[in-house]
C-alpha positions in Angstrom: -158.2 60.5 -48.4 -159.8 63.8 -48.2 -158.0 67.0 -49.6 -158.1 69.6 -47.4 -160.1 72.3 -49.1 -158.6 76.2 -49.5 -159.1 77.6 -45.8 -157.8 74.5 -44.3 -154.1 74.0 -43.7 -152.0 71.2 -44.2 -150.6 69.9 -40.7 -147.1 67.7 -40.9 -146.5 64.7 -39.0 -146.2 64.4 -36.0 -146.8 68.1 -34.8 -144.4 68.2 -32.4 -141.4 65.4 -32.3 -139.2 66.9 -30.5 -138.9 65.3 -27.0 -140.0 66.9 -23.6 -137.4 67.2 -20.7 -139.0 67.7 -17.5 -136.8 65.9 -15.2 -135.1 69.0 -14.1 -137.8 71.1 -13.5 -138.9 68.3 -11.1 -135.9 68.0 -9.5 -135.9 71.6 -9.1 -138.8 71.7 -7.6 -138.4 69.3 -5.2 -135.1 70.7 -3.8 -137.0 74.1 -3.5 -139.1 72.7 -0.8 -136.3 71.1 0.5 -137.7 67.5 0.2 -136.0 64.3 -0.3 -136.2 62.1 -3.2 -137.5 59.5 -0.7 -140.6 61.9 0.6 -141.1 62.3 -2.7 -141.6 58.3 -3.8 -143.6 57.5 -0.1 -146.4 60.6 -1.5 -146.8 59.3 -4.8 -146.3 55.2 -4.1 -143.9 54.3 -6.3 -140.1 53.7 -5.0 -137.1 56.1 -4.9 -135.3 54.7 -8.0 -137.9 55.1 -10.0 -138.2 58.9 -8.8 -134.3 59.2 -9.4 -134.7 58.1 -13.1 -137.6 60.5 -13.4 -135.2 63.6 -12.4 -133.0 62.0 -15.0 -135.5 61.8 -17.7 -134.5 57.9 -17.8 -138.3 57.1 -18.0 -141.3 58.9 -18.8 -144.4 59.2 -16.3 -147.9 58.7 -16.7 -150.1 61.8 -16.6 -151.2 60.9 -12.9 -147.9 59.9 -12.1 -146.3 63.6 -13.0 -149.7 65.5 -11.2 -149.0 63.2 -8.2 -145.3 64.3 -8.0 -146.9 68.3 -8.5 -149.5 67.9 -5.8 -146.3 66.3 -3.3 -144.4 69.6 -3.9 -147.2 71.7 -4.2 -146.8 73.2 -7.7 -149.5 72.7 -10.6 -148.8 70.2 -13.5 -148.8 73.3 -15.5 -146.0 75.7 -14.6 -143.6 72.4 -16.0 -144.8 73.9 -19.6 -144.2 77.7 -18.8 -141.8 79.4 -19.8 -139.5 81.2 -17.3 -140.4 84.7 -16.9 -137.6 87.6 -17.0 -138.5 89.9 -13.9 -136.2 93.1 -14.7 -136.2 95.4 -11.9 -134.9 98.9 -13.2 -133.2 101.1 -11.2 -135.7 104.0 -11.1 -138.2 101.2 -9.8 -136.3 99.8 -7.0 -138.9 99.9 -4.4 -137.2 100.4 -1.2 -138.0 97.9 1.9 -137.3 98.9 5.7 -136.0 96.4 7.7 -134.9 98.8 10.8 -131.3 100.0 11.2 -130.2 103.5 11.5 -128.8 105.7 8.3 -129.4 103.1 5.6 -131.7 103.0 2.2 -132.5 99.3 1.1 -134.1 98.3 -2.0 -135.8 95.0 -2.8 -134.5 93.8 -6.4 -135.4 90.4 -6.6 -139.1 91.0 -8.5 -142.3 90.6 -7.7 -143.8 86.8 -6.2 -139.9 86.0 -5.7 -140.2 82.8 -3.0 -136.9 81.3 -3.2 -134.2 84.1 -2.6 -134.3 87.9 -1.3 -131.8 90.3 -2.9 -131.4 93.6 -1.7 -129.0 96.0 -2.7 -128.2 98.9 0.7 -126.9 102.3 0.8 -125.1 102.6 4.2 -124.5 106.4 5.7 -121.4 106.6 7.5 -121.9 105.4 10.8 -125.5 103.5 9.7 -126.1 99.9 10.1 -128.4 97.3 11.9 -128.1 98.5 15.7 -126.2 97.4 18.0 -128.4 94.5 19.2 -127.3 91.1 16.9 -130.6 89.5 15.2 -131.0 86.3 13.7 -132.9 84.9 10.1 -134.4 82.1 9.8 -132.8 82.1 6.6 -130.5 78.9 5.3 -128.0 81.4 3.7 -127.1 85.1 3.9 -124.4 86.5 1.4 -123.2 90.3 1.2 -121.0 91.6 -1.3 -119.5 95.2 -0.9 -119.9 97.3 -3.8 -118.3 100.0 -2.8 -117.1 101.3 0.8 -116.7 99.2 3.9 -119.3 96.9 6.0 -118.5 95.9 9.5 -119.9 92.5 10.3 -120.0 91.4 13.7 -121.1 87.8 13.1 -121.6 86.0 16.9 -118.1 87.5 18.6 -116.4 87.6 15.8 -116.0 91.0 14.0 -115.4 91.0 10.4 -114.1 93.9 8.2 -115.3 94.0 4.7 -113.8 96.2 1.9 -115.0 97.1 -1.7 -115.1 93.6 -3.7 -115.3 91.4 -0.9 -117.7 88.5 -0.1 -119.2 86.9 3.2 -121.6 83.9 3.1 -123.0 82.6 6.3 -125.9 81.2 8.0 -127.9 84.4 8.9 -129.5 82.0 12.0 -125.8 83.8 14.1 -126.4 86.2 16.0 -124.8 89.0 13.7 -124.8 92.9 13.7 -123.2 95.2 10.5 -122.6 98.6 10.1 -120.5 101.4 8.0 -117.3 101.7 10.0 -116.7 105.2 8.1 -117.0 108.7 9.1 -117.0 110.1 6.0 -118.1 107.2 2.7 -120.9 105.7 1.8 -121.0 102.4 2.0 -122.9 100.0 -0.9 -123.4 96.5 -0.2 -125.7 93.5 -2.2 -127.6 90.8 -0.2 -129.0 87.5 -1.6 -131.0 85.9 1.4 -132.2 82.6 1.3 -134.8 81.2 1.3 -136.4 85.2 1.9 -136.5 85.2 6.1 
């Protein structure tokens, strides 16, 4: 066998043997575009066991196999090897969104190419809100937590009163309203929204 000479380097055996989990990622990104393990198997022609056992890393695909399963969820082969990218959002570069409503501030904190949630983070003047017509999302999910202050929710014909620590999750596709019941406080509220409407 050849030595390697000076400028070369030496290379152990096998250069990576540590094994590769992707199953998942997959799943992941299959449940993202809200398709079923069984979509999933009819796109790529194979059947759906063989996709679950994939998700569980029970066997390993081909190469075609695994850019099949991308194309059917319409991600490239490559973002499986990337790593996940922090997206920190500091507070002096909130960039504020307007959505409507009366007396309010709102500030998109979710970063930048976000498609899977919206989370906002509102400053309420006393008597601000949405308007008193109800609107609708087409949303899956819709969950406000009061920081500090109080949020009136009026969620179809059913008024809700939310104080500082409370929580509310519902299907933003009701007919809902909100607003700062308060003459005098601010009121601060967080909002995860999702998918974004």
């Amino acid at each position: 066998m050849k030595k390697p000479t000076s400028d070369q380097k030496t290379i152990p055996y096998p250069v990576r043997d540590e094994p590769i989990f992707l199953g998942a990622k997959l799943k992941a990104l299959r449940q993202s575009r809200g398709l079923s393990i069984e979509q999933i198997a009819k796109a790529i022609g194979v059947n759906k066991s063989f996709i679950s056992k994939l998700e569980h890393d029970s066997v390993a695909p081909s190469i075609a196999t695994l850019v099949k399963y991308c194309d059917a969820v319409g991600a490239s082969a490559g973002a499986l090897f990337t790593r996940p990218k922090a997206d920190i959002i500091r507070k002096k570069d909130r960039k504020p969104i307007n959505f409507g409503g009366e007396k309010l501030s709102e500030f998109i904190v979710s970063g930048e190419g976000q498609d899977q949630i919206m989370v906002l983070v509102s400053e309420i003047e006393p008597g601000g809100g949405s308007g008193p017509e109800q609107y609708t999302l087409r949303s899956t999910v819709d969950l406000i937590h009061i920081i500090e202050g109080q949020l009136e929710l009026v969620l179809d014909d059913t008024t809700y009163l939310l104080e500082e620590g409370d929580t509310i999750t519902f299907p933003p596709t009701i007919p809902h309203s909100w607003k700062n019941p308060s003459d005098t406080h601010m009121t601060r509220a967080f909002w995860v929204i999702a998918p974004p409407p």
